[in-house]
C-alpha positions as CSV (number, residue, x, y, z in Angstrom):
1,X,107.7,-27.2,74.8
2,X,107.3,-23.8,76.4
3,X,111.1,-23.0,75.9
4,X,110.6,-23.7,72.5
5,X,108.0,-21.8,72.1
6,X,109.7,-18.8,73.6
7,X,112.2,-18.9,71.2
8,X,110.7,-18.1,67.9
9,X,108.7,-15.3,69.3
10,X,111.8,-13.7,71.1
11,X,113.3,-13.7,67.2
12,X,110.2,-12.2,66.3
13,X,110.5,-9.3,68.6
14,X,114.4,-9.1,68.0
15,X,113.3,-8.2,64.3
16,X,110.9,-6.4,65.1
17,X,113.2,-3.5,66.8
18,X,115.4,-4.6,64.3
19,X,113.2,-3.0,61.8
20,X,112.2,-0.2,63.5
21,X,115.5,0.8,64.9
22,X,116.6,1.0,61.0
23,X,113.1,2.6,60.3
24,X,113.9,5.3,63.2
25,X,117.3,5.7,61.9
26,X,116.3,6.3,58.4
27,X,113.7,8.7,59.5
28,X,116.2,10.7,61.6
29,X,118.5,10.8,58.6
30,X,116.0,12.1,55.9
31,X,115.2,14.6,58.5
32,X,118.6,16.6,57.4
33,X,118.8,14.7,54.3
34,X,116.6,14.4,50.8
35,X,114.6,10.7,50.6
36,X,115.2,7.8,48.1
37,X,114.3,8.5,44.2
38,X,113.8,12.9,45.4
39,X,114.0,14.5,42.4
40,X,114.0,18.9,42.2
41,X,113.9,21.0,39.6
42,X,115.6,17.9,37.2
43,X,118.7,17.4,40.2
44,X,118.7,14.0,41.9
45,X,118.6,14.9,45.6
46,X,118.6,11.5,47.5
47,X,121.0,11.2,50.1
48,X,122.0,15.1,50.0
49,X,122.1,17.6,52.6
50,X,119.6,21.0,52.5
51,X,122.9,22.8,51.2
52,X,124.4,20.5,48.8
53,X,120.9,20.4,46.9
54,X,120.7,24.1,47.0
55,X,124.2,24.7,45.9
56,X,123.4,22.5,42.9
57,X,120.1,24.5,42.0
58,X,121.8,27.9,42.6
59,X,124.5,26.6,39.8
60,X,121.8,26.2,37.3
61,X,119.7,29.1,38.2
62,X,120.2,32.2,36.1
63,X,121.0,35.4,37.7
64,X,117.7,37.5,36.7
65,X,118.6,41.4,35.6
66,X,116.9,43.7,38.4
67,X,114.9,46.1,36.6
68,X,113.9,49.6,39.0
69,X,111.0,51.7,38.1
70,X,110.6,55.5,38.7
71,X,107.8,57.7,39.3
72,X,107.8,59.3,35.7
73,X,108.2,55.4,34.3
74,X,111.8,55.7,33.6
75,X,113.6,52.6,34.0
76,X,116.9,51.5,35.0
77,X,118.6,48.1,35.1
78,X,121.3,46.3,37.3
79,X,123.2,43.1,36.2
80,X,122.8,41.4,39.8
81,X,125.8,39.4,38.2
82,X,128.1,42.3,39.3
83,X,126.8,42.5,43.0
84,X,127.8,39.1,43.5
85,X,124.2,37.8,43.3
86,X,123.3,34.6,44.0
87,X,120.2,32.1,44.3
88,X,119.4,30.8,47.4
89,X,116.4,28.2,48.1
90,X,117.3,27.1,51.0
91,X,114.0,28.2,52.7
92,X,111.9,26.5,50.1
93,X,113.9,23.4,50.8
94,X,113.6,23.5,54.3
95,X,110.3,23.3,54.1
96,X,109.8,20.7,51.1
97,X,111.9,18.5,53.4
98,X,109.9,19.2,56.5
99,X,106.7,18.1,54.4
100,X,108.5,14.7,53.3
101,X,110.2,13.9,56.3
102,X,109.7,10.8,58.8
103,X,107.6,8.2,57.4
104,X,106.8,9.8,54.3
105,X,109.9,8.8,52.8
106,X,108.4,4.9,52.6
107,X,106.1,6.3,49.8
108,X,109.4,7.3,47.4
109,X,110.1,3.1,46.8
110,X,106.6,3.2,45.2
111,X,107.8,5.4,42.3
112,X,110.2,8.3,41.8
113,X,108.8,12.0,43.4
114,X,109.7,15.1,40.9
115,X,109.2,18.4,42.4
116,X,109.6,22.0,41.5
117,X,110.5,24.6,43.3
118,X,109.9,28.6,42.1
119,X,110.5,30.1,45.4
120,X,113.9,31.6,44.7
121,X,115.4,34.1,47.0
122,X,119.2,35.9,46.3
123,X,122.0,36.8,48.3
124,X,124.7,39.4,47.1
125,X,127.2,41.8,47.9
126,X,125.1,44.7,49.8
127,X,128.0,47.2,49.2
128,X,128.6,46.4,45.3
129,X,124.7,46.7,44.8
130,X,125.3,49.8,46.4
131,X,127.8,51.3,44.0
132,X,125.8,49.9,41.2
133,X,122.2,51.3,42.5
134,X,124.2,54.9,43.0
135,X,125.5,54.5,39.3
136,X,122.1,54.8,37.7
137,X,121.2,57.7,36.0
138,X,118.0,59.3,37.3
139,X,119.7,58.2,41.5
140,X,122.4,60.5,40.3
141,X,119.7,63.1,38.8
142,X,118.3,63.0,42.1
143,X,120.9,62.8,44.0
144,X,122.2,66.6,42.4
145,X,119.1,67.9,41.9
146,X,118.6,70.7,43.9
147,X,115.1,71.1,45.8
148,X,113.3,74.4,44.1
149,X,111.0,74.9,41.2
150,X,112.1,76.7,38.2
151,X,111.3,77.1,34.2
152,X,114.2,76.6,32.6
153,X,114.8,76.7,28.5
154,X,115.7,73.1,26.9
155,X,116.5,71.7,24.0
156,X,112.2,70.4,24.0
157,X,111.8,74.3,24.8
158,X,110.5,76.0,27.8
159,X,110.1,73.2,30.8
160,X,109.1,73.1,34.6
161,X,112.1,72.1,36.7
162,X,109.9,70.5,39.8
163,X,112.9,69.3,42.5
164,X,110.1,69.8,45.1
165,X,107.3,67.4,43.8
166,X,108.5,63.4,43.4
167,X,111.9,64.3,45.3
168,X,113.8,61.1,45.4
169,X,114.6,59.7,48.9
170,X,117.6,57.7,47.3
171,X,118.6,56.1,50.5
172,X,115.0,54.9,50.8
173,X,114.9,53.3,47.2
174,X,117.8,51.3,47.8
175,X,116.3,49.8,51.6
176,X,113.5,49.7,49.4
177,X,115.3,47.5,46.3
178,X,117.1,45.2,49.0
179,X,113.7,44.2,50.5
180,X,112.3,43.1,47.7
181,X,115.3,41.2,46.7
182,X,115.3,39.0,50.0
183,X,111.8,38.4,49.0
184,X,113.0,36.6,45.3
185,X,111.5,40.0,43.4
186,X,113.8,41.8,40.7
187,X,110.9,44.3,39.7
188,X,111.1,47.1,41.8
189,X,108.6,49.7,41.7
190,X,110.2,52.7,43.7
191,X,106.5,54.7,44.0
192,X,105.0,50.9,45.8
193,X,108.0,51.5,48.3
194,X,107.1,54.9,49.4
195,X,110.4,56.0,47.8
196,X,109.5,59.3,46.8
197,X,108.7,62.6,49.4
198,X,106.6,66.1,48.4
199,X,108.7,68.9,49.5
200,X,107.2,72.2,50.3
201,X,107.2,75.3,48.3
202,X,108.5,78.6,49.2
203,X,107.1,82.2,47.8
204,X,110.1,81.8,45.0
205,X,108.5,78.3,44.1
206,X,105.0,79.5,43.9
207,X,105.7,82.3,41.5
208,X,107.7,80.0,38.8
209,X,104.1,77.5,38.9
210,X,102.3,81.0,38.4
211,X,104.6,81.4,35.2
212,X,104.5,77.8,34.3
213,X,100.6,78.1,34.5
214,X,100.9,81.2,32.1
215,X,103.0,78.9,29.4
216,X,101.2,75.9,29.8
217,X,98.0,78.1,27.9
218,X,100.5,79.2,25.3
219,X,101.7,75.5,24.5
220,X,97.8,74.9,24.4
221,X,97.2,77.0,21.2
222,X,97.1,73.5,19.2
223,X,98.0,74.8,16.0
224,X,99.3,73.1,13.1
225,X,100.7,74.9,9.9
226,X,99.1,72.9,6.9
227,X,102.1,72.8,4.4
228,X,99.6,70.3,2.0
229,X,101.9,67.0,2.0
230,X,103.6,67.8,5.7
231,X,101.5,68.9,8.6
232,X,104.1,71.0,10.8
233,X,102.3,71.6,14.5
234,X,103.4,74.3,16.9
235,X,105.2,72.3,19.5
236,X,106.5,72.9,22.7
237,X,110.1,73.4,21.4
238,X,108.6,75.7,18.6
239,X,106.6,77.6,20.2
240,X,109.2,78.3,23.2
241,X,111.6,80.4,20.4
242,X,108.7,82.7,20.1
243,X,109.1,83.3,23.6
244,X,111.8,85.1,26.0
245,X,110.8,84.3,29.5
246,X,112.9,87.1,32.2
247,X,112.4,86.4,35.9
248,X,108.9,86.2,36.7
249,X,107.4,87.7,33.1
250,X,106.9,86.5,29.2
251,X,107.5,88.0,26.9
252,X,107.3,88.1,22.8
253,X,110.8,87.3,20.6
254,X,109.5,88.7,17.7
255,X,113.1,88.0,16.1
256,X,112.4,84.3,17.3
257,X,109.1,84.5,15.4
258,X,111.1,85.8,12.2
259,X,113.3,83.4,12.3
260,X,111.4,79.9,12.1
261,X,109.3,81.6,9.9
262,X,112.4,82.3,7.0
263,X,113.7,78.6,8.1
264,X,110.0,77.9,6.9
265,X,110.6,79.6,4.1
266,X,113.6,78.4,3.1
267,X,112.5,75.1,3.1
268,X,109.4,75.3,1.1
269,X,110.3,78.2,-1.6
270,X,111.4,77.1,-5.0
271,X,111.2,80.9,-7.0
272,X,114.1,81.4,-8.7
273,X,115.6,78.1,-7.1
274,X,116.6,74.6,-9.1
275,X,114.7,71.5,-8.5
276,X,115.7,67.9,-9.3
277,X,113.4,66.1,-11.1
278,X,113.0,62.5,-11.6
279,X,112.4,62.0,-15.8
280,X,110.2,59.1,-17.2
281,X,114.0,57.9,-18.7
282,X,115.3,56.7,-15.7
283,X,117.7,59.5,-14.1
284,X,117.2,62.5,-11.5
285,X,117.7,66.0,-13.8
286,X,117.7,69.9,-12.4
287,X,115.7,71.9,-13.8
288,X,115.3,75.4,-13.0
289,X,112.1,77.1,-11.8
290,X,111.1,79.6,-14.5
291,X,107.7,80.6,-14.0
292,X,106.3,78.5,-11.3
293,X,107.4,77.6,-7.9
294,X,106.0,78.6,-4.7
295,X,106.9,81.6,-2.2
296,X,105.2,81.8,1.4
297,X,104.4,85.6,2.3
298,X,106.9,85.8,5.7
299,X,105.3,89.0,6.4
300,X,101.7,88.4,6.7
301,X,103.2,84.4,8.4
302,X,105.0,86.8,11.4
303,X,101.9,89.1,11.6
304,X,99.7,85.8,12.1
305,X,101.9,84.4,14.4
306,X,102.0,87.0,16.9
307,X,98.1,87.6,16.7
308,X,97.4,83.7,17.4
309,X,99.9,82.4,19.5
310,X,100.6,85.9,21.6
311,X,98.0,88.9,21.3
312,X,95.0,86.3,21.3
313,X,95.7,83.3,22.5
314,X,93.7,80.9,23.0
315,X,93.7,77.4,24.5
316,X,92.4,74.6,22.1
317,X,90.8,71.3,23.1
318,X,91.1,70.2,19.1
319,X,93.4,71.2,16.8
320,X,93.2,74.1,14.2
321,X,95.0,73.9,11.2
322,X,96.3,76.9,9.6
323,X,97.2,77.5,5.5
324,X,100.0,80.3,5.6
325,X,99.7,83.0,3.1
326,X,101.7,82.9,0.0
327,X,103.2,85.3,-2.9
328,X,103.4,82.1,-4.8
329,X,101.4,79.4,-4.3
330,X,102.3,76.0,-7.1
331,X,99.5,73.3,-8.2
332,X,100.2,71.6,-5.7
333,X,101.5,72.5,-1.8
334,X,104.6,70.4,0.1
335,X,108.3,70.2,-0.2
336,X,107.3,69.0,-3.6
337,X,105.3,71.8,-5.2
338,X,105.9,69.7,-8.6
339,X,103.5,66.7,-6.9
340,X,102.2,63.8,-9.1
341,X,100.4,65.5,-11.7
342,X,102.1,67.4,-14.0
343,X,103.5,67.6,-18.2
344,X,106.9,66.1,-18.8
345,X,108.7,67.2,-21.5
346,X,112.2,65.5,-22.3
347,X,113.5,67.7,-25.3
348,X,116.4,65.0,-25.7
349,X,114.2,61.9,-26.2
350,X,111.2,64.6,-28.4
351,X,108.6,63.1,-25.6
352,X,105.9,64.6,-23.9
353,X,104.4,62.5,-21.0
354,X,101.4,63.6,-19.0
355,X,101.1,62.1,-15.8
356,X,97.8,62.1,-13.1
357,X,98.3,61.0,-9.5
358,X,101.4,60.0,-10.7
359,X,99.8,57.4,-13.3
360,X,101.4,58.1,-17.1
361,X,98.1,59.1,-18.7
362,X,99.5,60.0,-22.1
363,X,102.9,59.7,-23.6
364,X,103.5,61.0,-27.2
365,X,106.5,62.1,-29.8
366,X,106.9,65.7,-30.3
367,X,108.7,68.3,-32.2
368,X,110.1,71.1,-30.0
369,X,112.7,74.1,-31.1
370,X,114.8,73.9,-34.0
371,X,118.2,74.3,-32.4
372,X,120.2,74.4,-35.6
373,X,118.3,78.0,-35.8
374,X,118.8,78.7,-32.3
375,X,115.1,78.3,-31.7
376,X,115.6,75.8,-29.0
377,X,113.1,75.3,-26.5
378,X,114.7,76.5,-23.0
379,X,114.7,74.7,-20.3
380,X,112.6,75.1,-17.5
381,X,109.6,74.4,-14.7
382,X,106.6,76.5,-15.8
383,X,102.9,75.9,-15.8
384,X,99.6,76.1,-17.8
385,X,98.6,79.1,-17.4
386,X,95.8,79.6,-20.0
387,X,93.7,77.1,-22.8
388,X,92.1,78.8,-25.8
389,X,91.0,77.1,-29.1
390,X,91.3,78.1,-32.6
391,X,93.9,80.1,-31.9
392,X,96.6,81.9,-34.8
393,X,100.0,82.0,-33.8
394,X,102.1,84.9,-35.5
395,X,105.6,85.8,-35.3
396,X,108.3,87.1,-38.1
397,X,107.6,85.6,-40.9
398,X,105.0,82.9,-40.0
399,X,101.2,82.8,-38.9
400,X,100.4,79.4,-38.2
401,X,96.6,78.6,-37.2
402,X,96.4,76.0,-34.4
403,X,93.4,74.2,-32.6
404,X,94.9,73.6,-29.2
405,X,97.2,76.5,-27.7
406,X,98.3,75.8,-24.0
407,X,100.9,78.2,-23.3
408,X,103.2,77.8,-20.5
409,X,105.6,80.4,-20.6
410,X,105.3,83.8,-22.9
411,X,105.2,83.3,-26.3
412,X,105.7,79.2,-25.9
413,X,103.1,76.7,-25.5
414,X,102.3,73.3,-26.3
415,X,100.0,72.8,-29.9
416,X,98.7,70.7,-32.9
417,X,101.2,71.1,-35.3
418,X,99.1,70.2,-38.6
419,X,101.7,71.0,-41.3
420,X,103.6,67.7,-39.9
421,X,103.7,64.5,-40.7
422,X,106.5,63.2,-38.4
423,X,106.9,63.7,-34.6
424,X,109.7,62.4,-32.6
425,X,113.7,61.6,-33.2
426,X,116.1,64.4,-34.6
427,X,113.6,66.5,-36.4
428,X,114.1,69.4,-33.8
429,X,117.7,69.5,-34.6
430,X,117.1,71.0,-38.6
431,X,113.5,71.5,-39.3
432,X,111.6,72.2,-35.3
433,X,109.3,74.7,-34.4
434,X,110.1,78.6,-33.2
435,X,110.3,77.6,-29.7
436,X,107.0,75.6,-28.8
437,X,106.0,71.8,-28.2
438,X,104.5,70.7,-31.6
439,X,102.0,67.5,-30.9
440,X,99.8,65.7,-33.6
441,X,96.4,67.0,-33.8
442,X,94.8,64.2,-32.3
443,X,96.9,63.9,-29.1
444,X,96.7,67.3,-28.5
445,X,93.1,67.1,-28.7
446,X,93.4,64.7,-25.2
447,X,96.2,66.5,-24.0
448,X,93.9,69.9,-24.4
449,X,90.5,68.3,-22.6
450,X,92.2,66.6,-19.7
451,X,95.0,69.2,-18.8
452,X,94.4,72.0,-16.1
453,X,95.4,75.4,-15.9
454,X,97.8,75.6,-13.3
455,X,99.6,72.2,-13.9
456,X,103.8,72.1,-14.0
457,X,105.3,71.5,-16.9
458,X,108.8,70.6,-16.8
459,X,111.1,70.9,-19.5
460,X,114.3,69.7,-20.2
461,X,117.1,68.0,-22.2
C-alpha cells in the first residue's frame, strides 16, 4: 500500500516542476520579449523583441518638423526628415516591459492589454542637422553679424543695428536644439537654452545709443495727416526722409521734407487734372475738373512740417491729427474729392440725378444746351457755388425770369425752365437752352431746398 501510495504523489510533484519550470521559462522569455495578447499603439507585440516592436512603431510614427524660436520671436523650421531623423521608443518600451514582466504576463489570458505610448525620443544624423541648423536665416544673420552698435538707414527708415545686445552664440543653439531633441521635444526656444550672450559696449557703441535715443523722440511725434477718407501717419520710414543722420549728429533734409510733401500732392490734387467717374448708366467716363477739385498748399505743408517734427518736437503719448492747408479744398476731402454726394448730369441720356451718401435722392429729365446752335453745355466737374430765388436770367436776345437759379460755373446753372412742356430725349439737339440745365419747376423746387453750396456737379456726355 505505501508504494502505491508513493506513486501518485511523486506524479504530483513531477507536474508540479513541470509547471513551474514552463512557468519560469515563460517568465524569463517575456523578460526580453512582449506577453500574450500585448497590444501598443494599435501593433500586436506578443512574442517580439524590445527592437522589433520599436522598429514597427518608428515606421508609423511621423517625423515631426522641428520648429526653433529666437529672441525677437522669429521662427525657423527644419524638416528632421532631411537629418535622417528617426523615432526611437525604446526607452519607453524598456520600461513598459519591465512593469509587465514575470508573473504579470498570467493576467494577459484574462483579456487583451492595449497600451499607448507618447514618450517618443529621435535619433538622426548629428552632422546633416548641422548643415541644415547653419542654413537658417537669422544662424547665418548672426553668424555675419558683426559685434558693434550702429544706426543705419533701411528701407522701414532710420534703425538701431544692436550686434552687442541678444548676440547669438550659434554653437550654443545647436547643443542647445540637440538636447532637446534626445529628450522627444521639436520646440525649441533658443532664449530657455541660454543661447544668447550681452556683449559690452565700447565709447563708439555708446554714442550711436545717444543718437538712437535722439531719433527715438523724433519717431514719437505721433502725428497723423488727416486726408478726410485716408488717415496717412508719420511713420518711422516717413519720417526718416525728413532726416539726414552724419556721424554722430541729425540733421534736417528739408529737400526730403519737399519731396513727400509734392508726392502728397500729387496724389491728392485734382486742379486742372481729369477724373473718372462712374455715371448712373453703367460705365466709368473722364471728366475734366473745371472749377472744382482740390489743391494742398505745399508751402505752408513744408513750413508745418519742419516746425512740428524738427524745430519743436514733441513726444506724444496719443496721437494728433493734423488737416494740411489747402489752395483748394473740394466738398468733400480723400483721393475722391467727388465723394458720395454730389449732382450728376449725363447730357447724352437729358438726366440729372442727385445723389446723398451715395443714395439716388432725385432723378429727373432735363433739357440742357442746344447743340444744333452750338449752345452745348460743356463738359465738366464744377460745383454749387451760390442759390438765389427769383432770379432774371439775361443774355442777347433773351431775359428769362426763373425761380430756382443754382449756378455752377459762370453764366451756367441749373433752373426751372417754365416755358417748357417737355423735358428729356433729343430736345437739346434743335430747340435746348443757351447753355444751362433746364428742370421742371417742381423738381427744381426739391433739387433747390435739398442741394448745398459747395456740392460737385459733374457733367458729361
Amino acid at each position: 500500500m505505501k508504494k502505491w501510495f508513493r506513486i501518485p504523489i511523486l506524479i504530483l510533484l513531477c507536474g508540479f516542476f513541470v509547471v513551474m519550470a514552463g512557468a519560469l521559462a515563460l517568465a524569463f522569455y517575456y523578460r526580453n520579449n512582449f506577453p500574450v495578447n500585448t497590444w501598443i499603439n494599435g501593433i500586436y507585440c506578443t512574442g517580439k523583441s524590445i527592437e522589433e516592436v520599436n522598429a514597427e512603431l518608428a515606421e508609423q510614427t511621423e517625423i515631426p518638423i522641428l520648429i526653433i524660436e529666437t529672441v525677437n520671436g522669429e521662427t525657423g523650421k527644419i524638416d528632421l526628415r532631411e537629418a535622417d531623423a528617426k523615432a526611437d521608443y525604446s526607452s519607453a518600451l524598456k520600461t513598459y516591459l519591465h512593469q509587465n514582466a514575470t508573473y504579470r504576463w498570467i493576467k494577459h489570458f484574462e483579456k487583451p492589454v492595449s497600451a499607448t505610448l507618447e514618450e517618443v525620443r529621435y535619433t538622426w544624423d548629428s552632422e546633416k542637422l548641422k548643415a541644415l541648423f547653419e542654413e537658417l536665416s537669422f544662424v547665418q544673420e548672426a553668424d555675419c553679424s558683426v559685434p558693434g552698435v550702429k544706426v543705419i538707414l533701411t528701407d522701414e527708415g532710420y534703425v538701431l543695428q544692436d550686434g552687442n545686445t541678444d548676440h547669438l552664440n550659434s554653437r550654443k543653439a545647436l547643443q542647445y536644439v540637440e538636447s532637446c531633441l534626445r529628450m522627444g521635444e521639436h520646440n525649441v526656444v533658443l532664449k530657455d537654452g541660454g543661447c544668447y550672450e550681452n556683449l559690452k559696449d565700447n565709447a563708439q557703441d555708446k554714442a550711436q545709443r545717444m543718437l538712437w535715443s535722439q531719433l527715438e523722440e523724433i519717431f514719437a511725434c505721433n502725428l497723423i495727416y488727416d486726408m478726410g477718407e485716408e488717415k496717412i501717419p508719420l511713420t518711422q520710414a516717413i519720417l526718416s526722409q525728413f532726416l539726414i543722420v552724419d556721424g554722430e549728429s541729425i540733421q534736417l533734409n528739408p529737400e526730403g521734407i519737399q519731396s513727400w510733401v509734392d508726392e502728397l500732392a500729387l496724389a491728392y490734387n485734382t486742379v486742372n487734372t481729369t477724373g473718372k467717374f462712374q455715371s448712373t448708366r453703367g460705365d466709368i467716363v473722364e471728366v475734366p475738373y473745371v472749377t472744382y477739385g482740390t489743391e494742398l498748399n505745399t508751402k505752408e505743408e513744408v513750413l508745418w512740417l519742419t516746425e512740428n517734427v524738427w524745430e519743436n518736437r514733441t513726444v506724444r503719448t496719443q496721437p494728433e491729427y493734423h488737416v494740411p492747408a489747402y489752395l483748394k479744398e473740394g466738398f468733400t476731402r480723400g483721393l475722391n474729392d467727388i465723394g458720395d454726394t454730389y449732382i450728376e448730369v449725363d447730357m447724352t441720356l437729358q438726366h440729372l440725378y442727385y445723389y446723398v451718401g451715395g443714395e439716388l435722392s432725385l432723378k429727373t429729365d432735363v433739357v440742357t444746351g442746344n447743340t444744333k446752335r452750338k449752345m452745348g453745355t460743356p463738359e465738366g466737374i464744377n460745383y454749387v457755388y451760390n442759390k438765389q430765388r427769383n432770379r432774371v436770367l439775361r443774355g442777347p436776345g433773351y431775359a428769362s425770369p426763373v425761380k430756382y437759379w443754382v449756378p455752377v460755373k459762370g453764366a451756367i446753372g441749373i433752373h426751372d425752365a417754365s416755358w417748357r412742356s417737355e423735358f428729356g430725349g433729343e430736345i437739346y439737339k434743335t430747340s435746348g437752352s443757351h447753355g444751362c440745365i433746364n428742370v421742371p419747376t417742381d423738381v427744381m423746387a426739391e433739387l433747390y431746398d435739398m442741394v448745398e453750396i459747395g456740392t460737385p456737379v459733374v457733367m458729361f456726355y
